[in-house]
Residue frames as a rotation matrix with the C-alpha (Angstrom) as fourth column:
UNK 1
0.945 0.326 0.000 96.04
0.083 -0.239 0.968 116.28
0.316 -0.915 -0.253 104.36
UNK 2
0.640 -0.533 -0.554 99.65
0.748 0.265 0.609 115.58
-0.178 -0.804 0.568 104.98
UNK 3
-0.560 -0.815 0.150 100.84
0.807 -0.577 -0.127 118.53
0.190 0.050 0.981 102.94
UNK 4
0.798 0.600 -0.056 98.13
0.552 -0.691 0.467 121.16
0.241 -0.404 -0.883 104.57
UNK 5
-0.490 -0.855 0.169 99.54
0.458 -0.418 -0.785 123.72
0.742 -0.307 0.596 105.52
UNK 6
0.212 0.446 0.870 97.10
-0.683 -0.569 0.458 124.47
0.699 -0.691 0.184 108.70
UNK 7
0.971 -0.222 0.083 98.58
0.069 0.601 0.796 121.34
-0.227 -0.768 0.599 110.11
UNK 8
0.295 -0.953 -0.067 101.99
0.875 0.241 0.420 121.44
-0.384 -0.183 0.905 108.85
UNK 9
0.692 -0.034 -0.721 103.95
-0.308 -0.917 -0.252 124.93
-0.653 0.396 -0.646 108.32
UNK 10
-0.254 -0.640 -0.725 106.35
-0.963 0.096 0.253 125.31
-0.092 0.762 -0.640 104.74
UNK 11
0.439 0.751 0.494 104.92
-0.611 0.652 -0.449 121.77
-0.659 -0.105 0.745 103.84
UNK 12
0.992 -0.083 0.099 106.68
0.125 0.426 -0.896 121.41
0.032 0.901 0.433 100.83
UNK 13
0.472 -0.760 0.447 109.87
-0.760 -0.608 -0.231 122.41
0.447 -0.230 -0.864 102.33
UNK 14
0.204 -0.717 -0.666 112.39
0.272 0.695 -0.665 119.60
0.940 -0.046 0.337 103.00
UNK 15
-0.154 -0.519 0.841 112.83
-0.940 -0.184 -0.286 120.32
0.303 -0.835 -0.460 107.19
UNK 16
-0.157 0.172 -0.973 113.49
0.117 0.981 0.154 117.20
0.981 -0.090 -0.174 109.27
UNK 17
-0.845 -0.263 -0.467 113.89
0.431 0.183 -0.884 118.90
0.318 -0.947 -0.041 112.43
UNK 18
-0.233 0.940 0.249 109.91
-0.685 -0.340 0.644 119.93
0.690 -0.020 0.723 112.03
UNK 19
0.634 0.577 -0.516 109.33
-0.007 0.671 0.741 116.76
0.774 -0.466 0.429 113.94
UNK 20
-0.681 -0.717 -0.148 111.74
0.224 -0.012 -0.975 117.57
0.697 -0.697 0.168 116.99
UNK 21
-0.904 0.412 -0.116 108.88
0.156 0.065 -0.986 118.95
-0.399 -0.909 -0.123 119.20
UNK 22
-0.578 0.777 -0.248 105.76
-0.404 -0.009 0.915 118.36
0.709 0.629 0.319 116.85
UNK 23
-0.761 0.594 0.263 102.48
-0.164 0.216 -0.962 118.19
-0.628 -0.775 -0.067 118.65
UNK 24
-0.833 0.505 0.227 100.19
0.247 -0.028 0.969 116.70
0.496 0.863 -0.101 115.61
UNK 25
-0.595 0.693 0.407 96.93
-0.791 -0.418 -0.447 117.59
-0.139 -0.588 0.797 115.87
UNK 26
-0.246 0.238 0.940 94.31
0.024 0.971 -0.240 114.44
-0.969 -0.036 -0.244 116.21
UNK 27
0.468 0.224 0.855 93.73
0.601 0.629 -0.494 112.50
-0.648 0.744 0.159 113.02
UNK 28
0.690 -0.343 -0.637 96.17
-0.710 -0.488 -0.507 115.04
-0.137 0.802 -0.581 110.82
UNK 29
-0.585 -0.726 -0.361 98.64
-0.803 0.582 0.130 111.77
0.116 0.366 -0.923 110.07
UNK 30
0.649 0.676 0.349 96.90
-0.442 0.708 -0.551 109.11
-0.620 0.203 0.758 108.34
UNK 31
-0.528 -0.839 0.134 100.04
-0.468 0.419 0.778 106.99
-0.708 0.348 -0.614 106.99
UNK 32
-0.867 -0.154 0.474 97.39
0.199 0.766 0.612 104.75
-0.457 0.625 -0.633 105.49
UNK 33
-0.821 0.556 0.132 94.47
-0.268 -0.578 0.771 106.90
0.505 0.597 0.623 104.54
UNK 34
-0.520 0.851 0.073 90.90
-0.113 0.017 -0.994 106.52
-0.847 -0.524 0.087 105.82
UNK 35
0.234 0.914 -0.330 87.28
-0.473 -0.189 -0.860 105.63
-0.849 0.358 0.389 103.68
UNK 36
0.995 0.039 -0.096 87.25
-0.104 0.411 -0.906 105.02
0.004 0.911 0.413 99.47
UNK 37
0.588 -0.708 -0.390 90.90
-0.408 0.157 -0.899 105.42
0.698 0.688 -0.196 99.50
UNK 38
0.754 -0.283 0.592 92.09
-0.386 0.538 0.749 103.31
-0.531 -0.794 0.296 102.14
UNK 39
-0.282 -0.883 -0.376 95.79
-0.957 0.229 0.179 101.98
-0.071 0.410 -0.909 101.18
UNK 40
0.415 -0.055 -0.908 95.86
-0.545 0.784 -0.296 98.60
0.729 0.618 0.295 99.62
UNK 41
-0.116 -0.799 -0.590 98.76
0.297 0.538 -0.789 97.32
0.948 -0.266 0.175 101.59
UNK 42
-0.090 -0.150 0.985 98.03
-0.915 -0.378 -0.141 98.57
0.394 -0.913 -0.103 105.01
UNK 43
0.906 0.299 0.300 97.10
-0.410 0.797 0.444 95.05
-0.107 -0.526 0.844 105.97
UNK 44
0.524 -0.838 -0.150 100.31
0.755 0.539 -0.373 93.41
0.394 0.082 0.916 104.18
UNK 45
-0.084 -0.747 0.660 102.43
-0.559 -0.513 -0.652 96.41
0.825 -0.423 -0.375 106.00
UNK 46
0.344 0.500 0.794 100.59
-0.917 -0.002 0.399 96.00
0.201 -0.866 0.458 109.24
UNK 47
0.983 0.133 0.126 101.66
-0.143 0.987 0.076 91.83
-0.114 -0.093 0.989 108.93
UNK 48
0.269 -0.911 0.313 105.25
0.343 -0.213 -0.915 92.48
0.900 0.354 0.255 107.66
UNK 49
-0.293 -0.477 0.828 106.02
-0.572 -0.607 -0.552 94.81
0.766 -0.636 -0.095 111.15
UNK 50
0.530 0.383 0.757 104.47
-0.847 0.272 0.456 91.88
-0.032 -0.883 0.469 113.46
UNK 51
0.985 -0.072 -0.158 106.42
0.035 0.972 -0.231 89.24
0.170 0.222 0.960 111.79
UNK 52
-0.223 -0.971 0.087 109.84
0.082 -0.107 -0.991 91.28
0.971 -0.214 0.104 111.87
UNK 53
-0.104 -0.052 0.993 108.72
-0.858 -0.500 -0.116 92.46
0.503 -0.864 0.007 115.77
UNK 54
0.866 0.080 0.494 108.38
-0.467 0.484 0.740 88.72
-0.181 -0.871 0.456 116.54
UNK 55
0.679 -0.733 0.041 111.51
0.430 0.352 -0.831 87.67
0.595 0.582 0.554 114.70
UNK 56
0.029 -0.576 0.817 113.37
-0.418 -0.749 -0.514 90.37
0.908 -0.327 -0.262 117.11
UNK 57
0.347 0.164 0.923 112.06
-0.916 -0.154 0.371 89.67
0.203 -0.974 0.097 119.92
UNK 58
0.967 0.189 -0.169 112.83
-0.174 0.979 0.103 86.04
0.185 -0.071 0.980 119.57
UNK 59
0.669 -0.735 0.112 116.38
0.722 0.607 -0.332 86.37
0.176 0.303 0.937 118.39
UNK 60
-0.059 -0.866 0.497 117.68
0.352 -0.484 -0.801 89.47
0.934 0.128 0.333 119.62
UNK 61
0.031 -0.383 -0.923 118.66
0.998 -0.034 0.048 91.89
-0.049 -0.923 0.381 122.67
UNK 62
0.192 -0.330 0.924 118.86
0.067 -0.935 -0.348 95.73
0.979 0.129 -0.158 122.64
UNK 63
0.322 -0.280 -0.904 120.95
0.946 0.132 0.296 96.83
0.037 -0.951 0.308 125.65
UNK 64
0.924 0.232 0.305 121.24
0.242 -0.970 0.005 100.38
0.297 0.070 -0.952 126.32
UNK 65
0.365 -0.870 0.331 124.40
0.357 -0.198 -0.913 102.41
0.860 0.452 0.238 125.88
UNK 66
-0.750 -0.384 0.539 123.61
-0.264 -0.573 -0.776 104.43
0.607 -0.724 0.328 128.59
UNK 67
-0.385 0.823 -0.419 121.19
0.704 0.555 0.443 102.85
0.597 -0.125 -0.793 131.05
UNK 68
-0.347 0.712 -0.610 120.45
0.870 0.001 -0.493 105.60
-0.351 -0.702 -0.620 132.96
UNK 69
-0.782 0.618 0.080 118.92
-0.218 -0.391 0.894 107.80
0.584 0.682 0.441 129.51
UNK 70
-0.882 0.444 -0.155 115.49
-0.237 -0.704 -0.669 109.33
-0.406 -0.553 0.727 130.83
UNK 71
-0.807 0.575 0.134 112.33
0.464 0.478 0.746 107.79
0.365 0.664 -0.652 129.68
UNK 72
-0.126 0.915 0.384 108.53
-0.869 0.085 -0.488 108.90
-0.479 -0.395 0.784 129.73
UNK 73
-0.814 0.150 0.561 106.01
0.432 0.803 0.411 106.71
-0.389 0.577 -0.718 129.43
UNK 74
0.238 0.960 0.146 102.61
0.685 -0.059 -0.727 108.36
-0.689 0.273 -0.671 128.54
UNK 75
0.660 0.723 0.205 100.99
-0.627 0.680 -0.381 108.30
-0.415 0.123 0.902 126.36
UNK 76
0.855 -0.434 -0.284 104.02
0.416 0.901 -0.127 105.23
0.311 -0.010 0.950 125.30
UNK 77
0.831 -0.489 -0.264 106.90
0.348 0.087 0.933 104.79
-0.433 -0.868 0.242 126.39
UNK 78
0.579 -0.471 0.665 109.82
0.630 -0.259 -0.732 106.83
0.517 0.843 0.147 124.54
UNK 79
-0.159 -0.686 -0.710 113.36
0.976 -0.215 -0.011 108.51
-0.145 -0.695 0.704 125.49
UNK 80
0.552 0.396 -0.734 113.66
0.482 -0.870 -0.106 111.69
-0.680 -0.296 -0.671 126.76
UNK 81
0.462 -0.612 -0.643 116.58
-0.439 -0.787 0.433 112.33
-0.771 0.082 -0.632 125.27
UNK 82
0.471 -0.207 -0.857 118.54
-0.874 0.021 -0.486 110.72
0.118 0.978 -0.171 122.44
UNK 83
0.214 -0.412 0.886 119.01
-0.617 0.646 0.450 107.10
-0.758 -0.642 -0.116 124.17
UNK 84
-0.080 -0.272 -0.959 121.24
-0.845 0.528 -0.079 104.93
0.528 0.804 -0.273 122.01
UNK 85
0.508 -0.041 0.860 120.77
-0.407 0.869 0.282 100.89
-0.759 -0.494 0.425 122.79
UNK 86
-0.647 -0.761 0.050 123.04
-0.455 0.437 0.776 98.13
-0.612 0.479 -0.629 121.04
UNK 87
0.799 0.598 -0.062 121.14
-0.589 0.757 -0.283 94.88
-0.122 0.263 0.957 119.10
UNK 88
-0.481 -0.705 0.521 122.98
-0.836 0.548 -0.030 91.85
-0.265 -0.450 -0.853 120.69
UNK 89
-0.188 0.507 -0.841 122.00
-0.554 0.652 0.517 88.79
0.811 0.564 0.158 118.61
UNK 90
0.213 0.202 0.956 121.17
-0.850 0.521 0.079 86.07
-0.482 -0.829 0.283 120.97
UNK 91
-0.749 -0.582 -0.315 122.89
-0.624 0.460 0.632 82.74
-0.223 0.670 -0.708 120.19
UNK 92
-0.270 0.760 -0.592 121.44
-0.911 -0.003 0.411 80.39
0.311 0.650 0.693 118.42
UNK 93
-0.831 -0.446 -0.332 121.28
-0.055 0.660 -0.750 77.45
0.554 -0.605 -0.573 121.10
């Protein structure tokens, strides 16, 4: 599915800026598959990215370069434009 080419054009073609204004269509990105072949590891990923996201959140900061960078929020929240932010440990006190 991810190298279709009715969902993705030149599939096999190394572009990165395909995903600059990509509008997937529903269910054409299945990172971890779906049914008999359901990835193995999606659970140990899926546990791995909540442990580092509380580990962040605990011990760091992200402060924005530019604070007044353009955000939507729907359907999540994400910049409009290219919005750089620091990561400001947080001490350890």
């Amino acid at each position: 599915m991810h190298m279709a080419p009715e969902h993705y054009s030149n599939p096999e073609e190394y572009n990165p800026s395909r995903w600059d204004d990509y509008n997937p269509a529903t269910g054409s990105f299945l990172p971890f598959g779906i049914g008999r072949r359901l990835c193995p590891g999606r659970d140990l990923a899926r546990y791995e990215m909540t442990i580092f996201l509380h580990y962040f959140v605990l011990n760091y900061r992200l402060e924005l370069i530019n604070p007044e960078c353009p955000l939507t929020s729907l359907p999540f929240l994400k910049p409009v434009d290219n919005c750089l932010a620091k990561v400001i440990k947080l001490s350890d006190s």
